[in-house]
PAMAR-131891 format. One line per field, with one value per atom (N, C-alpha, C): x, y, z; residue number from 1; chain; atom name. Coordinates in steps of 0.1 Angstrom, whole numbers. Each point is the difference from the previous one (the first is absolute). Example, Ala and Ser with C-alpha at 12.3 -4.5 7.8 and 13.67 -1.06 7.14 Angstrom:
<atoms>
px: [132, -9, 9, -4, 9, -8]
py: [-57, 12, 12, 11, 11, 11]
pz: [78, 0, 0, -7, 0, 8]
nr: [1, 1, 1, 2, 2, 2]
kette: [A, A, A, A, A, A]
atom: [N, CA, C, N, CA, C]
</atoms>
This chain:
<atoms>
px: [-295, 5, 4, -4, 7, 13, 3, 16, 6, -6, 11, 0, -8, 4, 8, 3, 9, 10, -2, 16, 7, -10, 8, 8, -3, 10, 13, -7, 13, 8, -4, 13, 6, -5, 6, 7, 2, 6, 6, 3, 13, 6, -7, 14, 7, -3, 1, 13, -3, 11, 11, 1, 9, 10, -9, 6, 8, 0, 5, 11, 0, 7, 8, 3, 6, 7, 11, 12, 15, 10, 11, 2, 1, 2, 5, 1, 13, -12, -7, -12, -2, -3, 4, 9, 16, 10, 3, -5, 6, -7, -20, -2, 4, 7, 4, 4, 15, 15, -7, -8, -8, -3, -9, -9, 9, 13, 9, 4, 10, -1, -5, -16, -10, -1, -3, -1, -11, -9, -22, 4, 10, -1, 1, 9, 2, -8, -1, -7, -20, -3, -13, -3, 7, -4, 7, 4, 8, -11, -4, -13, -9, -5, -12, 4, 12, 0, -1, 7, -8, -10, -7, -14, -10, 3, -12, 2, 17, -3, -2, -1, -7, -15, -6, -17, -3, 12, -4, 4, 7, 2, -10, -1, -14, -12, -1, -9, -7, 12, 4, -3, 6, -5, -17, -3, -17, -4, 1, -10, 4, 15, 0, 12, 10, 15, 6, -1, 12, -2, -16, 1, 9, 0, 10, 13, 6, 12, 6, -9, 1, 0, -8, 3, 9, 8, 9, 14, 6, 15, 10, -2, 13, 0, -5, -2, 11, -7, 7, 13, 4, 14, 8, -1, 4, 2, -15, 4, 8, 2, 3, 19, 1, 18, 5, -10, 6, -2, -10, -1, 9, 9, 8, 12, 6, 10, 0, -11, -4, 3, -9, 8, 7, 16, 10, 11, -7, 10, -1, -12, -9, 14, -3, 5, 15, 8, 13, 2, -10, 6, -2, -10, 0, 8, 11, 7, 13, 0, 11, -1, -15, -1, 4, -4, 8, 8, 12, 12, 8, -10, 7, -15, -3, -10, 1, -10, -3, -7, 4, -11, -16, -13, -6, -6, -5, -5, -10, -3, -14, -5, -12, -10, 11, 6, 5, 16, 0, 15, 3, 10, -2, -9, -3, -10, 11, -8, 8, -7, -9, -10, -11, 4, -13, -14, -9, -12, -5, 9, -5, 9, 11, 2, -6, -1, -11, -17, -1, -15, 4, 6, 4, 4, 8, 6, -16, -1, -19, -8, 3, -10, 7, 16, 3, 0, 0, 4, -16, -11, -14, -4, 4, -9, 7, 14, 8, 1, 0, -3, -13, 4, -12, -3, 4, -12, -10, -1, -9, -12, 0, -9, -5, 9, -6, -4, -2, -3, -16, 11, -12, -16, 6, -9, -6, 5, -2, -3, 4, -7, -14, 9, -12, -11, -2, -10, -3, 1, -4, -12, 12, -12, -11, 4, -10, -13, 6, -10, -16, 9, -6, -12, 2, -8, -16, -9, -11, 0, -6, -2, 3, -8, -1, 13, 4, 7, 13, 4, 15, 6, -8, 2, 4, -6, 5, 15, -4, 15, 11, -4, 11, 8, -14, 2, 8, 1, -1, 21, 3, 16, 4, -9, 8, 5, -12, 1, 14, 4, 7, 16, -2, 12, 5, -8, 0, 5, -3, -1, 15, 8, 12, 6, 4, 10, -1, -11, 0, 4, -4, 10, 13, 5, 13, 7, -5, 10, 0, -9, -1, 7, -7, 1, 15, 10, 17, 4, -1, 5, 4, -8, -1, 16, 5, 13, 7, -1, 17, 10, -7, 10, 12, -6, 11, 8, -3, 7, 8, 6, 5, 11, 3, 14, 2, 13, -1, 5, 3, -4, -14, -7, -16, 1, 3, -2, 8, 6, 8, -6, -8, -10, -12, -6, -14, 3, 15, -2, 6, 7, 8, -16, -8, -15, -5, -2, -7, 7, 17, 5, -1, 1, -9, -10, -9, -15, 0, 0, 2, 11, 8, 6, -4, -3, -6, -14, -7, -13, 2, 11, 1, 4, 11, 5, -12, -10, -10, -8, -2, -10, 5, 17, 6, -2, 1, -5, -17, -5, -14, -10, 11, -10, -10]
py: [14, -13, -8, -12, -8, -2, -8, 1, -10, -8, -15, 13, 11, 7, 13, 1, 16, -2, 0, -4, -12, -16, -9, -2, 5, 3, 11, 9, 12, -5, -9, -5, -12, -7, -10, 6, 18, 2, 6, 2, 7, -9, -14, -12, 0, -1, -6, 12, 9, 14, -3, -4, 3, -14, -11, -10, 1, 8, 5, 6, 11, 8, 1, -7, -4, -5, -3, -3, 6, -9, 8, 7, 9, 8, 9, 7, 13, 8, 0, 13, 0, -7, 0, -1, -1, 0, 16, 6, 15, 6, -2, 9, -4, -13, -4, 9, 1, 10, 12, 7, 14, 3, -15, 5, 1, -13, 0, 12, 12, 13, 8, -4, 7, 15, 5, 14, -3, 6, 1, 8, 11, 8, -6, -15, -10, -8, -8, -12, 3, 7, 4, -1, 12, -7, -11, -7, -14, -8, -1, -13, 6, 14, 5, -5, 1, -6, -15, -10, -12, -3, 9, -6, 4, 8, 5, -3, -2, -12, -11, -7, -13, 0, 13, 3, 1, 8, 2, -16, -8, -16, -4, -1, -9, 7, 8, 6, -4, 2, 0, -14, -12, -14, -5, 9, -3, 9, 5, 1, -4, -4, -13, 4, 8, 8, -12, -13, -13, -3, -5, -6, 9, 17, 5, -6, 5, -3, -17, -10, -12, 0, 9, 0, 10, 5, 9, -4, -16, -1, 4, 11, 5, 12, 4, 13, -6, -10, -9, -2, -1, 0, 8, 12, 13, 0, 0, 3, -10, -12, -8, 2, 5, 1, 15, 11, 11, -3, -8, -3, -6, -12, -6, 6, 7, 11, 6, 11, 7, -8, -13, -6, -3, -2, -6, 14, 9, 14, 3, -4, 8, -10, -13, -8, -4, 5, 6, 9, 10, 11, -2, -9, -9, -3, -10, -8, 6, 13, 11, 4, 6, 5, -12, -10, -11, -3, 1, -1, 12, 12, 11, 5, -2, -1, 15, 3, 13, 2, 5, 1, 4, -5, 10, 11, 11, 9, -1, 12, 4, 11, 4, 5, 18, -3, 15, 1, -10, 0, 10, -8, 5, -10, 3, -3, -13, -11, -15, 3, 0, 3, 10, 9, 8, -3, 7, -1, -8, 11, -4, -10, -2, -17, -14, 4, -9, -3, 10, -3, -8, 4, -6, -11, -5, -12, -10, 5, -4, -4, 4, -2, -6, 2, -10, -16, 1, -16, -5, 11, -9, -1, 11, 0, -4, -3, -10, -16, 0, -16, -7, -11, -8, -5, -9, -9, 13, 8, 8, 1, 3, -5, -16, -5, -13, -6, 7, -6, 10, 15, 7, 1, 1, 5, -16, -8, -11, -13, -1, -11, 9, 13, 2, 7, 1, 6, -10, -13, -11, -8, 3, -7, 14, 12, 3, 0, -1, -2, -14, -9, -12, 5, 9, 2, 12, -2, 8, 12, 5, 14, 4, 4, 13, -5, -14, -5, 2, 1, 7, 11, 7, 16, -3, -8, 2, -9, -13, -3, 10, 2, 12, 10, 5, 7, -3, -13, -10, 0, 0, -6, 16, 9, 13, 6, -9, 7, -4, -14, -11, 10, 1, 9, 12, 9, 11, -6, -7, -7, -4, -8, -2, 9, 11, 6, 10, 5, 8, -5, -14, -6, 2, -5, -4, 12, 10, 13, 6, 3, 5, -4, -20, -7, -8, 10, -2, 2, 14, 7, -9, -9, -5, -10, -4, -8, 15, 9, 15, -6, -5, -4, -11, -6, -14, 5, 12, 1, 13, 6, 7, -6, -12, -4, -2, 4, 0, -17, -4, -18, -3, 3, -3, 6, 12, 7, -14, -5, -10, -8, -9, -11, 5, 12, 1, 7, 8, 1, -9, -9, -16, -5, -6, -4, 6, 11, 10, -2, -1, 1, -14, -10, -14, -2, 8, -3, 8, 11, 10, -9, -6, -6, -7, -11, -13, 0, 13, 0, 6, 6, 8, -13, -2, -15, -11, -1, -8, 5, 16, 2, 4, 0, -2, -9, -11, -14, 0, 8, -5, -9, 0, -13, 6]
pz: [127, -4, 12, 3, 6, 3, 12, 1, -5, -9, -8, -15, -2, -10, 0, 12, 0, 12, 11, 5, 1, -3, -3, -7, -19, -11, 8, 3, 5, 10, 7, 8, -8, -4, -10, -7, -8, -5, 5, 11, 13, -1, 2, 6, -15, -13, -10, -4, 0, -4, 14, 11, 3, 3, -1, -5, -15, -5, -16, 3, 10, 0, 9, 13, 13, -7, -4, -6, 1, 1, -5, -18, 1, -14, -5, -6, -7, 16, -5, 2, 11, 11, 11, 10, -9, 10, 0, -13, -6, 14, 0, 17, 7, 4, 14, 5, -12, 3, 4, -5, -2, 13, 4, 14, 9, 0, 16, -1, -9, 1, 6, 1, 4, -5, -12, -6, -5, 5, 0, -12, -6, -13, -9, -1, -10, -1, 11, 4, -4, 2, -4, -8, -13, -18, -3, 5, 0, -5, 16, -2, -3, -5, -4, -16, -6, -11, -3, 11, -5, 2, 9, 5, -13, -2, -11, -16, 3, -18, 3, 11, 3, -6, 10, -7, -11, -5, -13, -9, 5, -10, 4, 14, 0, -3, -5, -6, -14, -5, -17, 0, 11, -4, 2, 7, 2, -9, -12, -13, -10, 4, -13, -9, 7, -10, 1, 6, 4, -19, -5, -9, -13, 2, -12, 3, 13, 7, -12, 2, -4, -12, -10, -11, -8, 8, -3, 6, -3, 11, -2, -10, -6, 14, 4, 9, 8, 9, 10, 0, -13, -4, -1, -8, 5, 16, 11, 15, 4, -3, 6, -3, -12, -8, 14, -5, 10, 15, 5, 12, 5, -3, 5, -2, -9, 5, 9, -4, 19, 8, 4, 12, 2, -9, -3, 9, -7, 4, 12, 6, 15, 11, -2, 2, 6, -15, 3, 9, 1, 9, 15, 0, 16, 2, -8, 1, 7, -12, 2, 13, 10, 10, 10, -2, 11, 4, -15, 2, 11, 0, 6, 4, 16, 3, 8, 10, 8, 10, 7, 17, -9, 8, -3, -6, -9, -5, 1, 15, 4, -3, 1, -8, 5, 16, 1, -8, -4, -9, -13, -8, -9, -11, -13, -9, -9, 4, -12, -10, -1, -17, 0, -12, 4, -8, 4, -2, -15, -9, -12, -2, -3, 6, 1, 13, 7, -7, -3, -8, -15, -4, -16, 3, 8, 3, 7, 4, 5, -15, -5, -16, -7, -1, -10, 4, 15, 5, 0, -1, -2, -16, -6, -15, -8, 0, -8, 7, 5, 5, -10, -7, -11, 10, 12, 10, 8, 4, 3, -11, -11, -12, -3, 4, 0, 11, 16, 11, 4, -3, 8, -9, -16, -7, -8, -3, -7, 14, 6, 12, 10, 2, 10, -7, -12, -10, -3, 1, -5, 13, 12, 11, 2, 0, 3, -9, -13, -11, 3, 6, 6, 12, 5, 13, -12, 10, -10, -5, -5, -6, 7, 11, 12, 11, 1, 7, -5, -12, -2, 5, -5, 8, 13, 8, 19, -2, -7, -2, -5, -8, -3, 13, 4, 11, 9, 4, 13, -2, -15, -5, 2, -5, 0, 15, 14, 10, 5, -5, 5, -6, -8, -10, 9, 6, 6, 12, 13, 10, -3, -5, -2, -3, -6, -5, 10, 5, 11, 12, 3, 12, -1, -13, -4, 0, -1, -5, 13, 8, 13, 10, 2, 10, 1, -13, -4, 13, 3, 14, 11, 4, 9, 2, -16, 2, 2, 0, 1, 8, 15, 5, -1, -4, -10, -13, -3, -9, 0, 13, 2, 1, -4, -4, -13, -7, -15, -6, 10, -3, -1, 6, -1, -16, -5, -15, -6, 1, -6, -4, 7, -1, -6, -2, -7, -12, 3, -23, -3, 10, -9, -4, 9, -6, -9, -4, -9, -11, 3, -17, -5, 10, -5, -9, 9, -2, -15, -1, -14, -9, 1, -13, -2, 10, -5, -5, -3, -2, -15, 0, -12, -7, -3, -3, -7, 12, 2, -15, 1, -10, -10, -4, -12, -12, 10, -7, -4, 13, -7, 9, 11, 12, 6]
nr: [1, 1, 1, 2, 2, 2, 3, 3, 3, 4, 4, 4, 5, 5, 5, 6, 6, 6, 7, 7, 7, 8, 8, 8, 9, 9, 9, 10, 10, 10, 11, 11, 11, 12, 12, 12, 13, 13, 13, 14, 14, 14, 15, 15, 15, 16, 16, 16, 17, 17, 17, 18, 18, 18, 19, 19, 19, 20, 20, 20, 21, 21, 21, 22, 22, 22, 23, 23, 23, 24, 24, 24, 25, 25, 25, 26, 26, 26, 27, 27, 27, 28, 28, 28, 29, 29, 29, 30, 30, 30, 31, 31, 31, 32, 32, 32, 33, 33, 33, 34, 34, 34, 35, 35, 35, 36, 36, 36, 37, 37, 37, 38, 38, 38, 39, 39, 39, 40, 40, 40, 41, 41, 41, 42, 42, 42, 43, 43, 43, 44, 44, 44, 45, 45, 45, 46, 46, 46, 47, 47, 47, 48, 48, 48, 49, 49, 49, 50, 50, 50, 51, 51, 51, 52, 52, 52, 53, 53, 53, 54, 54, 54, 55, 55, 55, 56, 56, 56, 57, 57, 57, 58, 58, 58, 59, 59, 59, 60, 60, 60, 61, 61, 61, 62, 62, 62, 63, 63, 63, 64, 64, 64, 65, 65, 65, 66, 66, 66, 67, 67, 67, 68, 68, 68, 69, 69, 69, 70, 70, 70, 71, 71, 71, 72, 72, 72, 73, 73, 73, 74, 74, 74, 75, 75, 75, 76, 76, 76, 77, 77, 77, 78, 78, 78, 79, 79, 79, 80, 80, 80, 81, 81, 81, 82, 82, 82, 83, 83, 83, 84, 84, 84, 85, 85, 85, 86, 86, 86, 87, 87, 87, 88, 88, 88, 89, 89, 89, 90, 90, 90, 91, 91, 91, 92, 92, 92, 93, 93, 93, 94, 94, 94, 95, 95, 95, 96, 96, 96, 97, 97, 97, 98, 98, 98, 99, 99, 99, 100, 100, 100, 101, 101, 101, 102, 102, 102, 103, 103, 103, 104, 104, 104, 105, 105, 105, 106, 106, 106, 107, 107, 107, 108, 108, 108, 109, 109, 109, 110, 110, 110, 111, 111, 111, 112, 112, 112, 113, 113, 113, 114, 114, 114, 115, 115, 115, 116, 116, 116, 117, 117, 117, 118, 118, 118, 119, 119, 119, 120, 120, 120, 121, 121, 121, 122, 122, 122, 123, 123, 123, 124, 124, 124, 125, 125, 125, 126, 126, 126, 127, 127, 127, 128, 128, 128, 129, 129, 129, 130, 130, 130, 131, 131, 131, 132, 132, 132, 133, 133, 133, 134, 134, 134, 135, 135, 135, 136, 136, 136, 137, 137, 137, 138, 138, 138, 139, 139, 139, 140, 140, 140, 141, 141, 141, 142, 142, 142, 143, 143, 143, 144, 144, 144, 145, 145, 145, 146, 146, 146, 147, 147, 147, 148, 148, 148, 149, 149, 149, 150, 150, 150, 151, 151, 151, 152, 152, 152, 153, 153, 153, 154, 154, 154, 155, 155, 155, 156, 156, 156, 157, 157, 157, 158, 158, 158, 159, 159, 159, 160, 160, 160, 161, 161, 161, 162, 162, 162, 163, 163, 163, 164, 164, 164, 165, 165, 165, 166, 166, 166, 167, 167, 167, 168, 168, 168, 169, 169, 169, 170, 170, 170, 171, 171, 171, 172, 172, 172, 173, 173, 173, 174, 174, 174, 175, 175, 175, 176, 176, 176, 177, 177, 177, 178, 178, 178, 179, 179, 179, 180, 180, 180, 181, 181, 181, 182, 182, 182, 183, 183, 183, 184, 184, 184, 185, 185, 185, 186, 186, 186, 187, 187, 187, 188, 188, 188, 189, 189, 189, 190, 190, 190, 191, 191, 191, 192, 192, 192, 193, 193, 193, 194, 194, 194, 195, 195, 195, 196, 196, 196, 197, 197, 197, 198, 198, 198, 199, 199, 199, 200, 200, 200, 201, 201, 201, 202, 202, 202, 203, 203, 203, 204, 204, 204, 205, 205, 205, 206, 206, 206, 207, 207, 207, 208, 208, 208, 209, 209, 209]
kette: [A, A, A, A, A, A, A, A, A, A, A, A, A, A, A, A, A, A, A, A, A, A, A, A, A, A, A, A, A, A, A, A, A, A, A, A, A, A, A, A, A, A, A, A, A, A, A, A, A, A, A, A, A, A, A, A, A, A, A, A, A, A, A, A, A, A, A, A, A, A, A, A, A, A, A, A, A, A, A, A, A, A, A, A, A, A, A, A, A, A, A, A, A, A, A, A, A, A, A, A, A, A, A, A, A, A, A, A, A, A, A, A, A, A, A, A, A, A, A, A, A, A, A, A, A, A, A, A, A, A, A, A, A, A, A, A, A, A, A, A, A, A, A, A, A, A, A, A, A, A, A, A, A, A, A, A, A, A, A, A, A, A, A, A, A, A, A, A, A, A, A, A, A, A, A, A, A, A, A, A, A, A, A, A, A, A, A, A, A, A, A, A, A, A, A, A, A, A, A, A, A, A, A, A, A, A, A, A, A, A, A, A, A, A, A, A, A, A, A, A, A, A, A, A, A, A, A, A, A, A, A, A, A, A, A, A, A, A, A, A, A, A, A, A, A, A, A, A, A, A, A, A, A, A, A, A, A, A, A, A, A, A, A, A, A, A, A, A, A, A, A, A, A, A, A, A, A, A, A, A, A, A, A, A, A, A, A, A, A, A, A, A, A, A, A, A, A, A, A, A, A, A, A, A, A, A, A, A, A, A, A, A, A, A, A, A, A, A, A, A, A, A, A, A, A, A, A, A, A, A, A, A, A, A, A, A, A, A, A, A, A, A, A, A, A, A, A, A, A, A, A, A, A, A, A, A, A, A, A, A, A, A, A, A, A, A, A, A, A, A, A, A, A, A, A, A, A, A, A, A, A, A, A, A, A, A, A, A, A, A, A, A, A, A, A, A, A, A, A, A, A, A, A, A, A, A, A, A, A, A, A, A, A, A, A, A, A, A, A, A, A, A, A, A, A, A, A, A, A, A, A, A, A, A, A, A, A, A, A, A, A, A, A, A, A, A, A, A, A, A, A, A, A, A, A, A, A, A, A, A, A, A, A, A, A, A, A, A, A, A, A, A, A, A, A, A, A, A, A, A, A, A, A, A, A, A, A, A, A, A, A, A, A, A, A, A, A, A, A, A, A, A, A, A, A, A, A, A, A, A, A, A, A, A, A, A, A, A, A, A, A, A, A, A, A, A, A, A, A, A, A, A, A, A, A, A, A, A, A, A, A, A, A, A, A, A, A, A, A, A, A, A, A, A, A, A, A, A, A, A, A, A, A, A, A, A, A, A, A, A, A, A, A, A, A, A, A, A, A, A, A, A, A, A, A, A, A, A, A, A, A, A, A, A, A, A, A, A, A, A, A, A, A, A, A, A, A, A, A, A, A, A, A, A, A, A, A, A, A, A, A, A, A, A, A, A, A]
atom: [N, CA, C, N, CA, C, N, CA, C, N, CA, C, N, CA, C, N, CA, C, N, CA, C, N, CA, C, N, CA, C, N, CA, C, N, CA, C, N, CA, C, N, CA, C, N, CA, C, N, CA, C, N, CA, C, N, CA, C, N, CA, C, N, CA, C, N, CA, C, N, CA, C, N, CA, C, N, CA, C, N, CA, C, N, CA, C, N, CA, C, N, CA, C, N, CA, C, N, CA, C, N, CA, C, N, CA, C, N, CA, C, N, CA, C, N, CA, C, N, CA, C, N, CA, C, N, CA, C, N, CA, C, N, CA, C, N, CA, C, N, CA, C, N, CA, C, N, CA, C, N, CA, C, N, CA, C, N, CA, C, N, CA, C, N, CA, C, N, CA, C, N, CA, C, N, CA, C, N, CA, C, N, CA, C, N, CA, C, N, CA, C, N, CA, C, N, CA, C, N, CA, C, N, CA, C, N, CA, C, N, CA, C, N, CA, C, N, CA, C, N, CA, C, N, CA, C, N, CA, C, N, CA, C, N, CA, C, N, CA, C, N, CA, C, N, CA, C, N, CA, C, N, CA, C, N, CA, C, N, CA, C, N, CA, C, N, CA, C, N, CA, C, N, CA, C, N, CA, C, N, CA, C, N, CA, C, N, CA, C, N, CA, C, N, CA, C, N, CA, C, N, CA, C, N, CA, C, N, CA, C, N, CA, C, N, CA, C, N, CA, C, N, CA, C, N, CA, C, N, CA, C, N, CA, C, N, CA, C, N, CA, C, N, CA, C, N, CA, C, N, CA, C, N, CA, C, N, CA, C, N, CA, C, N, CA, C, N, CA, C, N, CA, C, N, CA, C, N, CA, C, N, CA, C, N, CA, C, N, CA, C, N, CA, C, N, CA, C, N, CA, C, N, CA, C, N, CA, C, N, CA, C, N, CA, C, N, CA, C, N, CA, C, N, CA, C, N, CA, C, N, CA, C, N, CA, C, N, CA, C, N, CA, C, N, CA, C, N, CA, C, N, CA, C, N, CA, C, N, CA, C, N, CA, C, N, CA, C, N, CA, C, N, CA, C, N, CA, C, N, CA, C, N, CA, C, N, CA, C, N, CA, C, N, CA, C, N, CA, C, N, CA, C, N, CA, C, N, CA, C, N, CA, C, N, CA, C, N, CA, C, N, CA, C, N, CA, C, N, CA, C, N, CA, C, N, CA, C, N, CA, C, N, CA, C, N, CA, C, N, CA, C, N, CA, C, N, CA, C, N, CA, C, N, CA, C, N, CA, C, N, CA, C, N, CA, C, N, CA, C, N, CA, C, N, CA, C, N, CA, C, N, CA, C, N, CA, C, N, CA, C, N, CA, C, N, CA, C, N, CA, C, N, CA, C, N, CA, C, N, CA, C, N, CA, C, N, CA, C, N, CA, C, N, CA, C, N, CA, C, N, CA, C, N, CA, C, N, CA, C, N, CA, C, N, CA, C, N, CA, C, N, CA, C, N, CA, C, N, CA, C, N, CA, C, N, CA, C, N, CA, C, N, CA, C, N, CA, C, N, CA, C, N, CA, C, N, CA, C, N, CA, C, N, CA, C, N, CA, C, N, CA, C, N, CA, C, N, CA, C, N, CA, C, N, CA, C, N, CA, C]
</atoms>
């Protein structure tokens, strides 16, 4: 195949997924925390879990699950009622941690969250969230639907690599702030952000925006 039919779509759909997903969000402030820690035992199935229900939404949106998704908005509703609690509660406990903040917890420390923890908290902040169904699976199953037969597929490709490429930065490439945040005022300022960002999103999707 030519290259306006197989890596042009797939990079178009690198930029397109991570233009989506480069955001402030529940979901990405949860690996931030994970990666400055730096624990490769947590941090690993971390972003192995949002990277691969990314694949799997944008998956599901390129053969066409957006159009059930749309005709079924009661679903939505349900995720969208338990989803914004979750972030409501995640939220609070940031808030809690801020108020009474902490040096550090490094990977030789002792353990802030364990494994299974961290994983479940990983899936609930992606598979209960209703805009993830409406962005990953219902917009980007829509553009890629737009691109040709054979040319979807590399689009697809192109958003999944983009999905992987971020969370793997993001969770890894955390490490690099440790040193800023070996003060527990630095912890002060990023779960005060986080319990922001998690209420006001919860809040946000209470209503329904």
């Amino acid at each position: 195949m030519p290259f306006s039919q197989t890596l042009l779509p797939a990079l178009i759909g690198l930029g397109t997924g991570l233009a989506l997903i480069v955001a402030i969000g529940a979901q990405n402030a949860f690996v931030l925390r994970l990666g400055i820690e730096g624990r490769n035992r947590t941090i690993l199935p971390v972003v192995l879990v949002c990277a691969l229900s990314d694949a799997v939404l944008i998956l599901a949106g390129v053969v066409g699950i957006g159009a059930i998704i749309q005709a079924v908005p009661l679903a939505l509703v349900v995720i969208r009622i338990v989803g914004s609690g979750f972030l409501i509660v995640y939220g609070l406990f940031a808030a809690a941690r801020a108020v009474h903040p902490k040096a550090l917890v490094t990977a030789d420390g002792p353990t802030s969250i364990t494994l299974k923890t961290a994983v479940v908290t990983a899936v609930a902040l992606t598979w209960l969230n209703p805009h993830v169904y409406l962005d990953t699976v219902i917009l980007l199953g829509s553009v890629a639907n737009q691109q040709g037969a054979a040319e979807r597929w590399w689009w697809a490709g192109g958003a999944i690599a983009g999905s992987f490429l971020w969370f793997f930065g993001l969770g890894f490439g955390a490490r690099l702030l440790r040193p800023f945040f070996a003060r527990p005022s630095s912890w002060r300022i990023l779960d005060g952000i986080i319990a922001v960002v998690m209420i006001a999103l919860g809040l946000r999707m209470a209503v329904g925006v």
